[in-house]
C-alpha positions as CSV (number, residue, x, y, z in Angstrom):
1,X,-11.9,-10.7,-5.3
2,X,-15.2,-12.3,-6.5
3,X,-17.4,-11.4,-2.8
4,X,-17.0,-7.7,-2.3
5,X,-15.4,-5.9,1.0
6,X,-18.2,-4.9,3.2
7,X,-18.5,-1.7,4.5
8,X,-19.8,-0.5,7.6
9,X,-20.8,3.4,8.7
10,X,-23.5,5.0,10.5
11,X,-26.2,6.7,9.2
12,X,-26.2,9.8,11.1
13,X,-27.2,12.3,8.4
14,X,-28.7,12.0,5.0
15,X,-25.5,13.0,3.3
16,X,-23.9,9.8,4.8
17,X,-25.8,8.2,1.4
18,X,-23.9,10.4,-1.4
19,X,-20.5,9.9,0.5
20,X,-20.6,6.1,0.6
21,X,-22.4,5.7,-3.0
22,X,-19.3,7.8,-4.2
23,X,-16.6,5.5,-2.4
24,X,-18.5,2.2,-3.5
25,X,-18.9,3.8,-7.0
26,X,-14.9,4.7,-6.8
27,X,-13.8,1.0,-5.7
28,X,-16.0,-0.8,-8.0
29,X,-15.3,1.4,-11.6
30,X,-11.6,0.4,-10.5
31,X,-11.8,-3.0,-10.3
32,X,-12.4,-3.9,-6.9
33,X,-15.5,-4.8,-5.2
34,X,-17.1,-2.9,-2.3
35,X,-21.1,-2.2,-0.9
36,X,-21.6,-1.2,2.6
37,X,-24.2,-1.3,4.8
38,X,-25.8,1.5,7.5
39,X,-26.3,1.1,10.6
40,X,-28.5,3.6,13.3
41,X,-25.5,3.4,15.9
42,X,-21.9,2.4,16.4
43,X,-23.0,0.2,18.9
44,X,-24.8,-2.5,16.4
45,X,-21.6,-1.6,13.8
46,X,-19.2,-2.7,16.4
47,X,-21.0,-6.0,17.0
48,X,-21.0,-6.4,13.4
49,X,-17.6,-6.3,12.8
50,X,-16.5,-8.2,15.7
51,X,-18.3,-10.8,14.8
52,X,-17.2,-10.5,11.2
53,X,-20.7,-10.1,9.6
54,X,-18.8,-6.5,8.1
55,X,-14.9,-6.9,6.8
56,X,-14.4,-2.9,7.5
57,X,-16.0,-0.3,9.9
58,X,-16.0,3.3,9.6
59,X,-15.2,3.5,13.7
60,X,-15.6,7.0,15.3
61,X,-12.4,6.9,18.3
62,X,-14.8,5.4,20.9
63,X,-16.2,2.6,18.8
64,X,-12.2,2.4,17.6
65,X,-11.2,1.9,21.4
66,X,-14.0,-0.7,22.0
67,X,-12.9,-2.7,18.9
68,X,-9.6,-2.9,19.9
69,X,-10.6,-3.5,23.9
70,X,-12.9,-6.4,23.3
71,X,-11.3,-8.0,20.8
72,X,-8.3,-8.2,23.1
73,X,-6.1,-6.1,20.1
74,X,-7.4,-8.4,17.2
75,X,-8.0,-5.2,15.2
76,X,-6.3,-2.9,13.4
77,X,-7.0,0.8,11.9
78,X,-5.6,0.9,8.4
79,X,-6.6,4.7,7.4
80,X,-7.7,7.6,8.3
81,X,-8.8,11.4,7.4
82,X,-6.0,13.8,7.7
83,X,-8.7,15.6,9.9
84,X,-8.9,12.8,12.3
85,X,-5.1,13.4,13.4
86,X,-4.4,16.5,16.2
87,X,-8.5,16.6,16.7
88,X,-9.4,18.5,19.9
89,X,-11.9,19.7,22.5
90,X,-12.7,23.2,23.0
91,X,-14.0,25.1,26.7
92,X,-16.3,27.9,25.8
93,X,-18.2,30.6,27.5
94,X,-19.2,34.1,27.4
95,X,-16.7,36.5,26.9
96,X,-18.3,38.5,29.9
97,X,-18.4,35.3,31.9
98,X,-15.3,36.3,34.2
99,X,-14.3,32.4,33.4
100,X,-10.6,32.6,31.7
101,X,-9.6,29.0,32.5
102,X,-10.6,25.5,33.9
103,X,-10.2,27.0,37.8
104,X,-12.6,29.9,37.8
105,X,-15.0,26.7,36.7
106,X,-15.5,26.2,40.4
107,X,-19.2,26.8,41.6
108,X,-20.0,27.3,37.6
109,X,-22.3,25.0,35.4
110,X,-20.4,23.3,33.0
111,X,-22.3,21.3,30.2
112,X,-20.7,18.0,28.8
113,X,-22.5,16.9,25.3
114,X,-23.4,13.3,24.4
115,X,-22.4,10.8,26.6
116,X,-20.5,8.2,24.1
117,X,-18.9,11.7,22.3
118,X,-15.3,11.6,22.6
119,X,-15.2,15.4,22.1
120,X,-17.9,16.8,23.8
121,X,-17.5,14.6,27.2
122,X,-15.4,11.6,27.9
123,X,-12.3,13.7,27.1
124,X,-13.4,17.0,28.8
125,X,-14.6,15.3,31.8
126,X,-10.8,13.8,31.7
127,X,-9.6,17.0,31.1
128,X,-11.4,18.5,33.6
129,X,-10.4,15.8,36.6
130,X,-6.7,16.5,35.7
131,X,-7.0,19.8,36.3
132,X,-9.2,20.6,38.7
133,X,-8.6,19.8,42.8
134,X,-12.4,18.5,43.3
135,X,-14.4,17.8,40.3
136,X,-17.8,18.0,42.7
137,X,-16.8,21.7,42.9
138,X,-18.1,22.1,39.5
139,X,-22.1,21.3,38.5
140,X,-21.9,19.2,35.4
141,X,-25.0,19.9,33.4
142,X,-25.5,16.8,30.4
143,X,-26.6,17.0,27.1
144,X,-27.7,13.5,25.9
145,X,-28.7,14.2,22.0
146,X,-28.7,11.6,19.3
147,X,-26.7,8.7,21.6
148,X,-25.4,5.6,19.7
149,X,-24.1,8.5,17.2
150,X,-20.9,9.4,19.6
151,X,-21.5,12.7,19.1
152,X,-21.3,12.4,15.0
153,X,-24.3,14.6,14.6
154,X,-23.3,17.6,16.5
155,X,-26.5,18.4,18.3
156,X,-25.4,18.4,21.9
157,X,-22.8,20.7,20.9
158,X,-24.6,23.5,19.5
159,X,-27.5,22.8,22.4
160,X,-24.1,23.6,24.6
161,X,-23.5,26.8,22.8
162,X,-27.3,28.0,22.9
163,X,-27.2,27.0,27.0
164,X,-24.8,29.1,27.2
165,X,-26.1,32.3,25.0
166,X,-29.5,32.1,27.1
167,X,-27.2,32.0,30.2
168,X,-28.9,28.5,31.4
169,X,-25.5,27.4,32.1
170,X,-21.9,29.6,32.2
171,X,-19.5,26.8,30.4
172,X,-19.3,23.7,28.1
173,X,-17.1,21.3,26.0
174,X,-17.3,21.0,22.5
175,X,-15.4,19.6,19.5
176,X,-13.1,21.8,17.7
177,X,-14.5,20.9,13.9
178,X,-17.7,22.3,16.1
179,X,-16.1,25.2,16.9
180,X,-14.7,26.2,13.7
181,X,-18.4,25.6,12.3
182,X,-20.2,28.1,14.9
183,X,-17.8,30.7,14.0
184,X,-18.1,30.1,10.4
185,X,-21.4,30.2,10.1
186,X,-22.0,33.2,12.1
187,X,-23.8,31.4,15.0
188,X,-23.7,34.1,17.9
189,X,-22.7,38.0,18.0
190,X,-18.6,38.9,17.3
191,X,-16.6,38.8,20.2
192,X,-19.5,37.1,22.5
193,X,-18.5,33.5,23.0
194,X,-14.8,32.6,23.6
195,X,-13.1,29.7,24.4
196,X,-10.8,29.3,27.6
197,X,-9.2,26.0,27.2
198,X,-8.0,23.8,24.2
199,X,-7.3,20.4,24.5
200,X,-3.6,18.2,23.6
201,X,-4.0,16.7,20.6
202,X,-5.7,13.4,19.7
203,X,-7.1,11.2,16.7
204,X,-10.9,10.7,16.1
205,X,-12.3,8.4,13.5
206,X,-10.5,5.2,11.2
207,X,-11.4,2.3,9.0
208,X,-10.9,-0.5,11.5
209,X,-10.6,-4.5,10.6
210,X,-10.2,-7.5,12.2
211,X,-6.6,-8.4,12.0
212,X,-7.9,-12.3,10.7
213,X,-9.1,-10.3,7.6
214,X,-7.6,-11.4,4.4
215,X,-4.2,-9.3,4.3
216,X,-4.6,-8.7,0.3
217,X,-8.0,-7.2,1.0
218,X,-6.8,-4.6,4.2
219,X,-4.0,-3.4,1.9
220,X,-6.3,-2.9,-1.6
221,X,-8.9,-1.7,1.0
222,X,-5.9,1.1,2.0
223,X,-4.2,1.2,-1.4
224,X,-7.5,2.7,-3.2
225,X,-8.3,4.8,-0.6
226,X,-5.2,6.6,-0.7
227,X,-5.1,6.5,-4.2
228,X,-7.9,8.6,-4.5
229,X,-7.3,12.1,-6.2
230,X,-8.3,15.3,-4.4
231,X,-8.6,17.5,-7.6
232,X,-11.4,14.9,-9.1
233,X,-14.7,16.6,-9.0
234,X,-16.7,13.8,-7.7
235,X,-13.6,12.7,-4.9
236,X,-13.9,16.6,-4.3
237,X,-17.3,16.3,-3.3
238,X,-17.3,13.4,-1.3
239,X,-14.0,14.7,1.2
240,X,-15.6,18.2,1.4
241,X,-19.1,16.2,2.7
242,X,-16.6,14.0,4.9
243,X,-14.5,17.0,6.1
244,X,-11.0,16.0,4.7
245,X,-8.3,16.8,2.5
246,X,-6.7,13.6,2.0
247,X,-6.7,9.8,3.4
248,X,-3.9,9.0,5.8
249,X,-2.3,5.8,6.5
250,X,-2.7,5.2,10.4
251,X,0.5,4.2,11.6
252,X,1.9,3.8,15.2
253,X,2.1,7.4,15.5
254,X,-1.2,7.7,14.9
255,X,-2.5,4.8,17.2
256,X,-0.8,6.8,20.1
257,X,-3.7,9.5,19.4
258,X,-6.2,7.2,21.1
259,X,-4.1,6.2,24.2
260,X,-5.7,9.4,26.5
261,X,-9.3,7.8,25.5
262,X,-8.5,4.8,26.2
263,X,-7.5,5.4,29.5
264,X,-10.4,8.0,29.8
265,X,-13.0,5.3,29.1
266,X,-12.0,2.7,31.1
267,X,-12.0,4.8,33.9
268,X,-15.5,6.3,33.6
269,X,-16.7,2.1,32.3
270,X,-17.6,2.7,28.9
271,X,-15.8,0.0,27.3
272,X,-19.3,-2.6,27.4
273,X,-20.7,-2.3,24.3
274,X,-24.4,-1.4,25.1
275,X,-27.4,-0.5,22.6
């Protein structure tokens, strides 16, 4: 391939430079071409790529669902992070709160996170309308950090959990990596926040193309990636700063992980493409 495959991702943290360097680096010493380019929000990426100025975009599962909307199905996901499949949302509250499941929300403040965040509040507002009589019955309180970023960065997530310690609101939705982080790293007292409800299953981010793409490319584009080895160092490096053990192919299995946010977002309008 003498013009290289294209890569788009979005810049929302500094490390985002190291992981793609690494990648590029890793495609090119093998043989096969690849740069990529950064972009401030999925938004602009999605344009991109639908307008084939990028061959490959590294899609979070909204920008993934507006690809495959707009496009009327002309795209396709080829891989994904073995982290991306089974993702979930996560309730939380105050273990003193009295709240031990989505009905005792009712005349409660619950906080959703960044509006395009698939974790943090298209799904949980979903969730929340399935299982709740009246939704109006609950005061949804919104957190609208870092948007364009569908919730990549976090931030409305942990504002969520600080809400809650200074007992500004009594609930909220976050993502479970989220989760997993705040208890990891110690973020509040032992036994003070827990969560009440955990979402079904579904799948988060891919590397989505344009199904016109040259078919040689999609499957060395796939074939390298899976190919990479876990135990190198330097592949190492770059899953631990990506948060994955290994590449998966996404198959139709896997594209049945985004059928509840599809659904979720063209009830609530979010498929336009706006930035």
């Amino acid at each position: 391939m003498n013009k290289p495959i294209m890569l788009g991702a979005v810049a929302y943290d500094p490390k985002v430079i190291p992981i793609w360097d690494i990648i590029r680096d890793y495609f090119n010493d093998n043989g096969v071409r690849l740069d990529y380019i950064l972009f401030s929000n999925y938004e602009a990426q999605v344009e991109y790529l639908l307008s084939n100025k990028i061959d490959v975009a590294w899609n979070t599962n909204v920008a993934w669902v507006r690809c495959n909307e707009l496009s009327n199905g002309k795209v396709k996901a080829l891989v994904m992070r073995d982290t991306d499949i089974d993702f979930q949302s996560v309730f939380i509250t105050k273990a003193n709160s009295g709240i031990k499941s989505i009905n005792d929300l009712k005349g409660r403040k619950f906080a959703l996170g960044s509006a395009d965040s698939a974790q943090a509040a298209i799904l949980p507002l979903k969730y929340l309308q399935n299982e709740v009589e009246n939704i109006d019955d609950i005061e949804i309180v919104r957190f609208n950090s870092d948007l364009g970023k569908h919730g990549d960065t976090g931030r409305s997530e942990f504002d969520i959990l600080d809400a809650i310690l200074n007992d500004k609101i009594d609930a909220g939705a976050i993502g479970i990596s989220s989760w997993v982080r705040m208890i990891e790293n110690g973020m509040f007292p032992s036994g003070e926040i827990e969560s009440f409800y955990v979402s079904p299953g579904y799948c988060h981010c891919n590397f989505t193309v344009l199904d016109t793409l040259d078919e040689t490319i999609q499957k060395k584009f796939a074939e390298m990636l899976l190919a990479q080895n876990p135990n190198d160092p330097i592949i190492k490096k770059m899953m631990q700063m990506e948060g994955l053990n290994k590449w998966v192919k996404t198959g139709a299995e896997e594209l049945k992980g985004y059928e509840v946010l599809t659904t979720a977002m063209r009830e609530q309008n979010l498929m336009k493409n706006n930035w």
